[in-house]
C-alpha positions in Angstrom: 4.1 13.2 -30.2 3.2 11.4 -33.0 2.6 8.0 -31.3 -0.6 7.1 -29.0 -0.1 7.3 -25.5 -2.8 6.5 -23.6 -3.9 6.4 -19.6 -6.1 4.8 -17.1 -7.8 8.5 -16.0 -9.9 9.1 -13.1 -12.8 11.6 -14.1 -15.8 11.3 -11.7 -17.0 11.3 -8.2 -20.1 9.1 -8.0 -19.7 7.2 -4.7 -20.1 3.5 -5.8 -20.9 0.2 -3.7 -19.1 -2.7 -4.8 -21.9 -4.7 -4.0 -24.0 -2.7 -6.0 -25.6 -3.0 -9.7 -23.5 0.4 -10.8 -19.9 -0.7 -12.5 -17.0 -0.4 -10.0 -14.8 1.5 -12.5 -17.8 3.7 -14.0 -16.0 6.9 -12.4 -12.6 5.8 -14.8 -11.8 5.4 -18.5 -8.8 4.5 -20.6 -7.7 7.8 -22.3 -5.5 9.3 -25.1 -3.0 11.7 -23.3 -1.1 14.3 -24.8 2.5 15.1 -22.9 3.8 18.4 -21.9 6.8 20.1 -22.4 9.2 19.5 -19.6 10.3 22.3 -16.9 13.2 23.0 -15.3 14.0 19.8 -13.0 11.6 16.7 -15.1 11.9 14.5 -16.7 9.6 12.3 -19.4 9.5 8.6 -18.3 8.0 5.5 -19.7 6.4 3.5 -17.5 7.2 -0.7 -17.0 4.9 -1.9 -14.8 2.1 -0.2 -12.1 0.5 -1.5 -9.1 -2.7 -0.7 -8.3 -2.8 0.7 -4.6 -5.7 0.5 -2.4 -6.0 4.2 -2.1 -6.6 4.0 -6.3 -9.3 1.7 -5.7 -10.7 3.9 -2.9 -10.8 7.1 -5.1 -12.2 5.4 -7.7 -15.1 4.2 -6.3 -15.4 7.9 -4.6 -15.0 6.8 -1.0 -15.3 10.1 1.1 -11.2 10.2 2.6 -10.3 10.2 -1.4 -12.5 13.4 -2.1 -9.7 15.5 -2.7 -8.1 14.4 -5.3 -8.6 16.5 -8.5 -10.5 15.2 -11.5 -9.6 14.2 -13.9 -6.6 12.6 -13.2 -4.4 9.4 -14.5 -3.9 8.0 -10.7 -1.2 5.3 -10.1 1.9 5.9 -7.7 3.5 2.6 -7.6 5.7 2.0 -10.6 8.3 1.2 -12.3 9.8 3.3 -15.4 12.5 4.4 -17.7 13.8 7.6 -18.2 13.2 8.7 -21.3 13.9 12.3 -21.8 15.9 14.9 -19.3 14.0 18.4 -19.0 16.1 21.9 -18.6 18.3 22.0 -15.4 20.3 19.7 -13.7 19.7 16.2 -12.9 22.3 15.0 -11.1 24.0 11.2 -12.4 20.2 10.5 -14.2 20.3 9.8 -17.9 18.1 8.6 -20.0 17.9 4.5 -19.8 17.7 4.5 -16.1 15.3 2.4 -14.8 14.1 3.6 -11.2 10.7 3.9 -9.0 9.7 6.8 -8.3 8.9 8.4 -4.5 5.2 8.6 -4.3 5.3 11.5 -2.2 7.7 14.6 -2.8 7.7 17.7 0.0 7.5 21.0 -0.1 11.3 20.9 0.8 11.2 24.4 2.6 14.2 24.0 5.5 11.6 25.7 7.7 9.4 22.8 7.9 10.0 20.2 10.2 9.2 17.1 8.2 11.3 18.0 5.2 14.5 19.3 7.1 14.8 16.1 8.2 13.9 14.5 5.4 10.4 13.2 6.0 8.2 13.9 2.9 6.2 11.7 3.6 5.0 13.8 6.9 5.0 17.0 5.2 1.4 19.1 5.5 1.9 20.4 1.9 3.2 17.5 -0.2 2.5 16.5 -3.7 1.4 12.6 -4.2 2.5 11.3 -7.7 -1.2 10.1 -9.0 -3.4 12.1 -7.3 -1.6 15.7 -7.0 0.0 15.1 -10.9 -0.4 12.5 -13.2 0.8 9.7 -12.6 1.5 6.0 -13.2 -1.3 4.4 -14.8 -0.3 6.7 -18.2 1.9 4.7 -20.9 4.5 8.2 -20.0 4.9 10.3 -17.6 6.2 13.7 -16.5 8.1 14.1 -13.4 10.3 15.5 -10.2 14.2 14.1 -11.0 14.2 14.5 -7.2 11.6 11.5 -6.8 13.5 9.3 -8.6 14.9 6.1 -6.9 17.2 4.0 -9.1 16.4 0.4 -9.2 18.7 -1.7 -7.2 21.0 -3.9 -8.9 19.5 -7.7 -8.8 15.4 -5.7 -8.9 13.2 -6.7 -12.0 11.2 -3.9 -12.9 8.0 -6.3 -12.5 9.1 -6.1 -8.4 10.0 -2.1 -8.7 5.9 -1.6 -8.6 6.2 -3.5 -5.4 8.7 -0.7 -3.8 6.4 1.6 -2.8 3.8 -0.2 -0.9 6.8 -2.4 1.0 8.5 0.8 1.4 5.0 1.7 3.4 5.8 -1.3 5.6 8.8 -0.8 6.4 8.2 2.3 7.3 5.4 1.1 9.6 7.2 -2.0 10.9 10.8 -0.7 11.5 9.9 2.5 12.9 6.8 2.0 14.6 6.3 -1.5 16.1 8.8 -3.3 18.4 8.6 -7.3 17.4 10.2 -9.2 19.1 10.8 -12.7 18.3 8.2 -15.1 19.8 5.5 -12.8 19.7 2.0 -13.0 18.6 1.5 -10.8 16.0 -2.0 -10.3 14.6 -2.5 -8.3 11.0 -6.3 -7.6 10.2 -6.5 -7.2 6.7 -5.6 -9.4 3.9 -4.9 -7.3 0.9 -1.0 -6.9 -0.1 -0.2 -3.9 2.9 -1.6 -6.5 4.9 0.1 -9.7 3.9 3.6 -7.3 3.4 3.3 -6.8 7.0 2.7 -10.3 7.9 6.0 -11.3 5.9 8.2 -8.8 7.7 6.4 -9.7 11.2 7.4 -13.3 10.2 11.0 -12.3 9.7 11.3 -10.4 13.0 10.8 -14.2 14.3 7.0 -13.6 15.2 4.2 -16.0 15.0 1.3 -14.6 12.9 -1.9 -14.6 12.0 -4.4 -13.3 9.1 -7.5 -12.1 9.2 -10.2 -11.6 6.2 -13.6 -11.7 5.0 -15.3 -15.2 3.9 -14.7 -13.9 0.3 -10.8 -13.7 0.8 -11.0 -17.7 1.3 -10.1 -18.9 -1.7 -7.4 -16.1 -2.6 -6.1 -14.0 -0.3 -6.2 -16.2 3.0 -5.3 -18.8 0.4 -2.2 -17.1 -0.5 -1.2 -16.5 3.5 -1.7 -19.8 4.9 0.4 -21.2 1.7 3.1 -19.1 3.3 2.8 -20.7 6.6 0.5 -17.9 8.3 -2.2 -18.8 10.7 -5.7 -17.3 8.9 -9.3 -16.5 10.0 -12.4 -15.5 8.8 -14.3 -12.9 10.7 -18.1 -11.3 10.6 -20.1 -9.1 12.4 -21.5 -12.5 13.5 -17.8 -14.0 14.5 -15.5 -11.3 15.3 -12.1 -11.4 16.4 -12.1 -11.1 19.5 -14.8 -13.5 20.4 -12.2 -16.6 18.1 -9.6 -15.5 20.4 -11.5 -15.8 23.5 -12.5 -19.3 22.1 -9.0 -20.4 21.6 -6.9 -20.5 18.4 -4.3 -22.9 18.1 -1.4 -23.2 15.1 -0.9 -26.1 12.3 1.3 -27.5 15.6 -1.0 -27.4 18.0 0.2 -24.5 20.3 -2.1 -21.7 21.3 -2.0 -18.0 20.1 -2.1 -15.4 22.2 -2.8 -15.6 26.1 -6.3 -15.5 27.2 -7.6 -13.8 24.3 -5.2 -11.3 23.7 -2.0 -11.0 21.2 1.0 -8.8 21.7 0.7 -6.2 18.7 -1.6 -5.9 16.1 -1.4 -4.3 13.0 -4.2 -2.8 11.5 -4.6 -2.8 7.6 -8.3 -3.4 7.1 -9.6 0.3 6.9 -12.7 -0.9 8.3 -13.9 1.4 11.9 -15.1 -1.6 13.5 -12.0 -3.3 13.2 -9.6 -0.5 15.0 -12.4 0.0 17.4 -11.7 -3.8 18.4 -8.6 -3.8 17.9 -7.7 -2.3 21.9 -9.6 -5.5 23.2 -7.4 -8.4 22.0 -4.5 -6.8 22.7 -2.6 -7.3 25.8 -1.6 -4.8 28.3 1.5 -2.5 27.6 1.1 -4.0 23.8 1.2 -2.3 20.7 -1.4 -1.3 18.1 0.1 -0.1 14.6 -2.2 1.5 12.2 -0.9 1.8 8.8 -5.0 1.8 7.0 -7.1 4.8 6.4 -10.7 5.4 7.1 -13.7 6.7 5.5 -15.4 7.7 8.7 -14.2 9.3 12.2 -13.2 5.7 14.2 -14.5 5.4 18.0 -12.4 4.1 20.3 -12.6 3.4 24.1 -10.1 6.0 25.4 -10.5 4.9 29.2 -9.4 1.4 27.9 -6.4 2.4 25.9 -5.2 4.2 29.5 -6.0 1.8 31.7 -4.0 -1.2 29.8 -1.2 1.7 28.9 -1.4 0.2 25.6 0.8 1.8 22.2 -1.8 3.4 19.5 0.7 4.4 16.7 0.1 5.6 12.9 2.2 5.2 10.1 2.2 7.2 6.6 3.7 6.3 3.6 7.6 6.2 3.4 10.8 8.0 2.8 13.7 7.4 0.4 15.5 5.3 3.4 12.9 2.6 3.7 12.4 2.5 -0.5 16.0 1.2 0.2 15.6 -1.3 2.2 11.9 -2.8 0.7 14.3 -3.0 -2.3 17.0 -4.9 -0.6 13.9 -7.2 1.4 12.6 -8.5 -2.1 16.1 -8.8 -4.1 17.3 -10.9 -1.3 14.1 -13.0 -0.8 12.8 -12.1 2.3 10.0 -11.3 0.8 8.9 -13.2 -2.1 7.0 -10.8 -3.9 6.1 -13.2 -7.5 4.1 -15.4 -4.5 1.5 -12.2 -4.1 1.6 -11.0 -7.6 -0.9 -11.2 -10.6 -0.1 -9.6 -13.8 -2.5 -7.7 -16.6 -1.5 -6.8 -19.5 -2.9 -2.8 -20.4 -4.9 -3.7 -22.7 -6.8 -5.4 -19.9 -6.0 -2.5 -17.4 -10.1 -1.6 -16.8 -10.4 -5.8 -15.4 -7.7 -5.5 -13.4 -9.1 -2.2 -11.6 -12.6 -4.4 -11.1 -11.1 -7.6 -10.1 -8.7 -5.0 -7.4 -11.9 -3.6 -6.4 -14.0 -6.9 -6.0 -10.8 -8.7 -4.2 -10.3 -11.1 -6.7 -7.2 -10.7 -7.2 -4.2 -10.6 -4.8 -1.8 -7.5 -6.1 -2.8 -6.5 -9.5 0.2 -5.1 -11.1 0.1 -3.9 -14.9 2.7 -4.2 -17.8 2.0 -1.0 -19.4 4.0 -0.9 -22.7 
């Protein structure tokens, strides 16, 4: 191609500290890439907007769980695009002009295995994640599956389409896993967008919620929650969770949360051990424990506990077309409002956005990338 295309490109492994002296995106750099020919069943997109995931930040600062992931690699799964081009074979009603998001993960699709005949991807042991397995959104085109294409929904800006995947996550974990009922007290630890995604649907089941975060989420992220009505707190080593609970917490009206110390489910989107090793202590007996973060490290966790108060451990990974579906439906029809939890880059300023993701100085960086 004649014109520059260029990519955000994962190329090293260096484990980095945030808090550290080293630059968070040292192991990245903005790239000129060169597009292949298409194979039977692509296509050649050009992409809208991207989000930057978590996981993105995770294997960029070359946190042990994200080891895997080839380099180098142009990473980004969460995106909007436009189809461009329509590679040999058939493609179904695509054509070029469609604007869609694409499923981040695509199975093996063998009838034999029992995640794809039923049409889990997401579950599959051998599937292929757009950004890590194959490049992927965080290039100015890109190649891919027809079969991960989603269309946009009628009523969807392509500026919310990078929010489909990581509400499509949520839903997954909310509708499928946890029981809310309305009434309940719902704690989610963790304030980045999975987090605060959870604590909007919560809130639309008809639970009462609350946020927790670090002291350096005060003046964004908790910010951002308690704007929309959500009850938040600060933890610490120092002042955990638990130990505000068993104080007493009570809501803008006055009413406690929880009963003596303990809430009814609590969602865990922190990725920090500590936190899920709590997490069985402030929950009540027979209540529910949804895990939708990763981990760096092996978690410990009182077993004995978790029988004794027959309490509900459950993960949750990724998403399936269905629940792309309905995360489209939750933002065209307001439920949740995703421009409240949105900040926008343009690409030029793509490498700041990836620090200010990193650093949690932003809430959901998502980046126009033509």
């Amino acid at each position: 191609m004649s014109e520059s295309i260029k990519g955000f490109c994962l190329h090293g492994r260096e484990k980095i500290y945030p808090s550290s002296d080293v630059p968070v995106t040292k192991n990245t750099a903005v790239i000129e890439m060169e597009i292949p020919a298409l194979k039977k069943g692509e296509i050649l997109a050009k992409t809208l907007y991207t989000g930057i995931c978590g996981s993105d930040n995770s294997a960029s600062l070359g946190k042990a769980n994200f080891d895997w992931v080839e380099r180098p690699r142009v990473i980004g799964h969460e995106f909007s695009a436009e189809i461009l081009e329509l590679g040999p074979g058939k493609h179904g009603d695509l054509k070029v002009g469609d604007k869609f998001t694409p499923l981040a993960m695509l199975g093996c699709q063998d009838e034999e295995c029992p995640a794809c005949s039923v049409a889990k991807w997401n579950l599959c042991p051998s599937k292929q994640i757009i950004g890590f397995h194959r490049n992927g959104g965080f290039g100015q085109r890109v190649v891919l599956e027809t079969d991960r294409v989603v269309h946009l929904m009628q009523g969807l800006t392509p500026e919310q389409g990078a929010l489909v995947e990581p509400l499509s996550v949520v839903v997954n974990a909310l509708h499928n896993k946890c029981n809310i009922k309305p009434g309940q007290d719902v704690v989610v630890t963790g304030c980045g967008i999975i987090g605060l995604m959870s604590a909007e649907l919560a809130k639309a089941a008809g639970a009462r919620v609350l946020v927790t975060g670090l002291a350096h989420d005060r003046d964004i992220r908790l910010k951002r929650a308690a704007e929309r009505g959500f009850i938040t707190l600060e933890v610490s080593p120092d002042n955990t969770l638990k130990n505000q609970l068993d104080a007493g917490i009570i809501d803008a009206n006055g009413i406690p949360f929880g009963t003596n110390g303990q809430v009814d489910l609590l969602i865990e989107c922190s990725g920090v051990p500590q936190v899920l090793t709590e997490a069985i202590s402030v929950v009540r007996p027979e209540g529910d424990i949804c895990v939708i973060a990763t981990y760096g490290k092996e978690v410990e966790i009182n077993a004995t506990h978790l029988t004794r108060t027959s309490l509900n451990m459950r993960g949750s990974m990724g998403s399936c077309r269905e629940d792309y579906m309905v995360a489209q439906k939750l933002m065209v029809t307001g439920v949740f409002p995703s421009e409240h939890y949105t900040d926008m880059y343009d690409f030029q300023n793509i490498t700041q956005a990836f620090e200010d993701s990193i650093k949690a100085n932003n809430m959901k960086a998502v980046v126009k990338m033509n």
